[in-house]
C-alpha positions as CSV (number, residue, x, y, z in Angstrom):
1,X,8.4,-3.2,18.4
2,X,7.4,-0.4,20.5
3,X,5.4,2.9,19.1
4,X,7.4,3.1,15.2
5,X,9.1,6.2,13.8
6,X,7.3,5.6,10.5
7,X,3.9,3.6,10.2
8,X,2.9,3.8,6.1
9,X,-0.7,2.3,5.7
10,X,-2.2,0.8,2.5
11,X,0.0,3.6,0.5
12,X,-1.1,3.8,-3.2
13,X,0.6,5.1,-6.6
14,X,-0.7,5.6,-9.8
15,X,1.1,6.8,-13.1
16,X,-1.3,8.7,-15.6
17,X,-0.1,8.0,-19.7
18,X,-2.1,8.0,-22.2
19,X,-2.8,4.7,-22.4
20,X,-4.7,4.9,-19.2
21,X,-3.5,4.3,-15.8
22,X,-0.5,2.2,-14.8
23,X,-0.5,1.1,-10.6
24,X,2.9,1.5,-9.5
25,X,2.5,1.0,-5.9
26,X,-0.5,-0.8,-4.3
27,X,-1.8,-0.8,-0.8
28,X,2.0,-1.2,0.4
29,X,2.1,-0.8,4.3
30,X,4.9,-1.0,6.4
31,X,6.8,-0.1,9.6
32,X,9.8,1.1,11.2
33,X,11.2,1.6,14.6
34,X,13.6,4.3,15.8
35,X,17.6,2.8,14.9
36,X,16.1,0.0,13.1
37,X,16.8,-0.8,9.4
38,X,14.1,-1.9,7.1
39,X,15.6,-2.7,3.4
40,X,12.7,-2.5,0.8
41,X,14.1,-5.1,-1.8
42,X,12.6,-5.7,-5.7
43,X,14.1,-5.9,-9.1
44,X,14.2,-2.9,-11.4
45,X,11.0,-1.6,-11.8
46,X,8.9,-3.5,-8.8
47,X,8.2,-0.2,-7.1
48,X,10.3,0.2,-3.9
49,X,11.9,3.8,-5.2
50,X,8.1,5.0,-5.9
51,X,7.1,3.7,-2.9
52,X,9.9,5.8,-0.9
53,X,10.0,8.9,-3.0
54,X,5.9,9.2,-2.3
55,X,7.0,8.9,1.6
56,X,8.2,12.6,1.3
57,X,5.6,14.0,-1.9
58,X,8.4,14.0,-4.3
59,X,7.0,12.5,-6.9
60,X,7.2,13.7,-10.4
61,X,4.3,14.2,-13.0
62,X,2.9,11.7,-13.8
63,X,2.8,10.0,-10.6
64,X,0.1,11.1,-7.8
65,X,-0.8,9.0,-4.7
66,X,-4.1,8.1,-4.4
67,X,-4.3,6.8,-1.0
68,X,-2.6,5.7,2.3
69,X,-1.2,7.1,4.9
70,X,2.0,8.2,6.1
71,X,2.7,8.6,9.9
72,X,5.8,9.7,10.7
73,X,6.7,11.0,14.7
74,X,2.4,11.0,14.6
75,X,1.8,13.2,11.8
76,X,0.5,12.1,8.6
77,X,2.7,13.5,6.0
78,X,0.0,13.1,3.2
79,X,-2.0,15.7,4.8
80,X,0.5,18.0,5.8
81,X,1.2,21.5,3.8
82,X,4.1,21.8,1.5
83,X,5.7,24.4,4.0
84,X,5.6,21.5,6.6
85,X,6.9,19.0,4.5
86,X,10.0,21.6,3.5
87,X,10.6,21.5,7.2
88,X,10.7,17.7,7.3
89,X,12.5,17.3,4.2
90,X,16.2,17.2,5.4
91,X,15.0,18.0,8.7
92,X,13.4,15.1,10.6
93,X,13.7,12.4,7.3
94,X,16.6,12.4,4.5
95,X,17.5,11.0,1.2
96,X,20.2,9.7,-0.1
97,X,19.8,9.5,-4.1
98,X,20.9,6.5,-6.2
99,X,23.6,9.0,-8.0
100,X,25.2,11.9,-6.8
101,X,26.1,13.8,-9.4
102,X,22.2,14.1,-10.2
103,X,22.0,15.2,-6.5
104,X,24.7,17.6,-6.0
105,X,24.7,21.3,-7.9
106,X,28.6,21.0,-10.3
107,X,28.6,24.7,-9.8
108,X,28.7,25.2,-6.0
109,X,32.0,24.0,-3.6
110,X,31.1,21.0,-1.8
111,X,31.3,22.5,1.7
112,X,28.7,25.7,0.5
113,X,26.3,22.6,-0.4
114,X,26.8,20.9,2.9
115,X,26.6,24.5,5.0
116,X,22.8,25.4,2.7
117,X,21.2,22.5,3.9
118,X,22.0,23.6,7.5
119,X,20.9,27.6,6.9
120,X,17.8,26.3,5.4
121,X,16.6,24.8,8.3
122,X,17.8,27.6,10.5
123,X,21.2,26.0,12.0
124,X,24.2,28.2,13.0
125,X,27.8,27.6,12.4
126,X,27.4,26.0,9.2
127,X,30.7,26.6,7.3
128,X,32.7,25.2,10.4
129,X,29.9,22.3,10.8
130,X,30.1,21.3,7.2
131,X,34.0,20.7,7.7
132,X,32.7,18.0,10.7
133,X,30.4,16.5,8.6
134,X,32.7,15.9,5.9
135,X,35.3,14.6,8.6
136,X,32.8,12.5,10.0
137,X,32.3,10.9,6.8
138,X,36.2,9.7,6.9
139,X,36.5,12.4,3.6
140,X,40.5,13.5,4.1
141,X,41.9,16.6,4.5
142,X,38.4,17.9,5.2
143,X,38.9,21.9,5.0
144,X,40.4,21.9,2.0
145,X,37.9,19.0,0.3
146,X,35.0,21.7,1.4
147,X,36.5,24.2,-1.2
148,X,36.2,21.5,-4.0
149,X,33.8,21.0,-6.4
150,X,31.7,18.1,-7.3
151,X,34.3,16.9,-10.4
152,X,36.9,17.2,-8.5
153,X,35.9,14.0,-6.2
154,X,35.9,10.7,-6.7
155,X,32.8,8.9,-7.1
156,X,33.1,7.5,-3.6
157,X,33.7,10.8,-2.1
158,X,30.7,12.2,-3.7
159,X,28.7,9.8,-2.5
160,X,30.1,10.7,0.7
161,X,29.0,14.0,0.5
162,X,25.9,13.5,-0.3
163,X,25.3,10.9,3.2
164,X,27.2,14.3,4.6
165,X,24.2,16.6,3.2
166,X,21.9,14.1,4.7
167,X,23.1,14.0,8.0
168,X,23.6,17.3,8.3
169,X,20.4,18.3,10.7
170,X,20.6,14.9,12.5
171,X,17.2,13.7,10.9
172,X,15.2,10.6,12.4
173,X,14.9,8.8,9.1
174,X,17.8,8.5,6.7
175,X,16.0,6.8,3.2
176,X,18.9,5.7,0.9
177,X,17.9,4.6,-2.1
178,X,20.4,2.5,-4.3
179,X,23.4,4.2,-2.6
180,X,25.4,1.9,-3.7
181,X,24.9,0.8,-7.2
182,X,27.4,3.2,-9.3
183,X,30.3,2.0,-7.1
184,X,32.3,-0.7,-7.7
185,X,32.7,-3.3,-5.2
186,X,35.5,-2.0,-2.8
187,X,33.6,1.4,-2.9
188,X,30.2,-0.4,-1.9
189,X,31.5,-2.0,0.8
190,X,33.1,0.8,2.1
191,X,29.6,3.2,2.0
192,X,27.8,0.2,3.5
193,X,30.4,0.3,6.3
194,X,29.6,3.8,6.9
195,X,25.9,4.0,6.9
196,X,26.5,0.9,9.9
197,X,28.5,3.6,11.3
198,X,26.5,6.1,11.0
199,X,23.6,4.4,12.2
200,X,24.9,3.6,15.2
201,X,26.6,7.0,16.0
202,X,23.3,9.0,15.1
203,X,20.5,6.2,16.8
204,X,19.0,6.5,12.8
205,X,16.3,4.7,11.9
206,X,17.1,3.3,8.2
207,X,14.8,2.7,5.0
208,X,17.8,0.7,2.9
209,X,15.9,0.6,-0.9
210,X,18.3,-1.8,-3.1
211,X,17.8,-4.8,-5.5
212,X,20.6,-7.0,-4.1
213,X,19.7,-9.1,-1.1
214,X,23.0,-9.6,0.1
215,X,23.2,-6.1,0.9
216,X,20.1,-6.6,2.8
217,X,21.5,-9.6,4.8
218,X,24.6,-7.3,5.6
219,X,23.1,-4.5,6.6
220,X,18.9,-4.9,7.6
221,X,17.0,-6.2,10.7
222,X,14.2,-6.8,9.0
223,X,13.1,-7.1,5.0
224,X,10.0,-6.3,2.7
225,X,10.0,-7.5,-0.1
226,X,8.5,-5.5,-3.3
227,X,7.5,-7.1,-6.9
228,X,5.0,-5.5,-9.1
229,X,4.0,-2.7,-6.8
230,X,3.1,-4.9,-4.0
231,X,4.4,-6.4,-1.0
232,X,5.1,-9.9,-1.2
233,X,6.7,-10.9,1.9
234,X,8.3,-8.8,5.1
235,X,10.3,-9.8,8.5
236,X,13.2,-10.2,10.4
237,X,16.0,-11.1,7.7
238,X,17.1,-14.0,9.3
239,X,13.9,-15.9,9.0
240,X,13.7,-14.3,5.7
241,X,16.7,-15.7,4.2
242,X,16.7,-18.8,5.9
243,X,12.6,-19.5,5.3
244,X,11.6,-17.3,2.5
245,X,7.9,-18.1,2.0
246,X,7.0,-16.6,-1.3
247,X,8.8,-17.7,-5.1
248,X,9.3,-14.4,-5.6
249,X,11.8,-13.7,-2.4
250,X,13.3,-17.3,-3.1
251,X,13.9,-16.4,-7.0
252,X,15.7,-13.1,-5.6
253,X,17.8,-15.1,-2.9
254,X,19.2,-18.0,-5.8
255,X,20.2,-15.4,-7.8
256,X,22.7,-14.4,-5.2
257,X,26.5,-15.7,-5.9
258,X,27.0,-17.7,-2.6
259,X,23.7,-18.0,-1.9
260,X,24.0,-22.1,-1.1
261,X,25.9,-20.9,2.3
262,X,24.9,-20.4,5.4
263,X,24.5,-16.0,5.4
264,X,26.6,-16.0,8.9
265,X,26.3,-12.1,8.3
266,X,22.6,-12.3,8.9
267,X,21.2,-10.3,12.0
């Protein structure tokens, strides 16, 4: 791998309570290349959504990071000011959230929500560009979807929007964490379809945060695997799932209905 989009070193979360101090990520470092995909996989709990949320300083009281580093295109996003991070926020790196009803505003038409994340960061055209990006998206009927509202979509179709909202200043780094866990299966498959899509169409690079590993064999080059706040195991997925070397990543593949097969979807 030549110079990577993203280089996190040693990164470090702690949660304050008031039973002292809980470590939710600890001295995770990790790497990824421009149009690669790295899927962070754990179980509920392990860390990986901390992990990625601390990436771009959005973490909530009581979290703080307490050390690492962050490079992203050369800069260390720890250090950077807020108004640099706004920049980079939706700019240069995305976020797709687990839900998108918890993402999306129910009071504003889908397309106004799609053409504020381009004024924000100073782009023109942004009515008639949010139409594209919903068509791009394979949402029907685009113009007149633009004028609906949130609760007037199907959960698929918000979901859609929100990977819309996320592409909509061509970032670098598109983080999608869970993207596909309220969906049912047909759904899933078909948002997993699209973010290949997308990938390819907009060179992304790819942070895929999910607790199922046979997402991760469908859609990652390489793995990392999170439990406890640390990282257990990371590499190409195909050595992965055909060599894993820690109990954890070999407890996480058995779970998997199928999992006695060869994964002939493996890159």
């Amino acid at each position: 791998m030549g110079d990577p989009l993203l280089d996190v070193q040693d990164l470090r979360v702690v949660f304050d309570g008031t039973d002292g101090t809980v470590t939710a990520v600890d001295g995770v470092s990790f790497q990824i290349a421009p149009g690669e995909t790295l899927g962070l996989v754990g179980e509920s709990g392990s860390g990986k959504s901390v992990a990625a949320h601390a990436l771009l300083r959005l973490l909530q009281v009581p979290g703080r990071i307490t050390g690492g580093r962050v490079l992203f295109e050369g800069h260390d996003l720890l250090t950077l000011s807020e108004g640099a991070m706004r920049t980079i926020r939706g700019g240069r790196i995305s976020l797709i959230f687990q839900e998108p009803m918890t993402a999306l505003n129910p009071m504003m038409r889908v397309g106004d929500q799609i053409a504020e994340a381009l004024t924000v960061h100073g782009r023109t055209r942004a009515g008639d560009r949010a139409v594209e990006l919903l068509h791009s998206v394979h949402i029907p009927d685009a113009a007149r979807r633009a004028r609906d509202y949130p609760h007037q979509l199907s959960g698929g179709m918000r979901q859609r929007v929100v990977i819309a909202i996320a592409l909509a200043c061509r970032p670098a780094l598109l983080i999608a964490d869970e993207p596909t866990t309220a969906l049912d299966a047909t759904l899933q498959d078909q948002v997993l379809e699209l973010l290949r899509e997308l990938r390819a169409e907009y060179n992304l690079a790819l942070l895929l945060i999910t607790h199922d590993f046979g997402v991760i064999a469908e859609m990652a080059d390489r793995v990392a695997v999170m439990y406890h706040g640390t990282l257990v195991e990371q590499g190409a997925v195909r050595r992965i799932l055909r060599a894993p070397a820690h109990d954890y990543t070999r407890r996480l593949l058995a779970a998997i209905p199928g999992s006695g097969v060869e994964w002939t979807r493996a890159r």
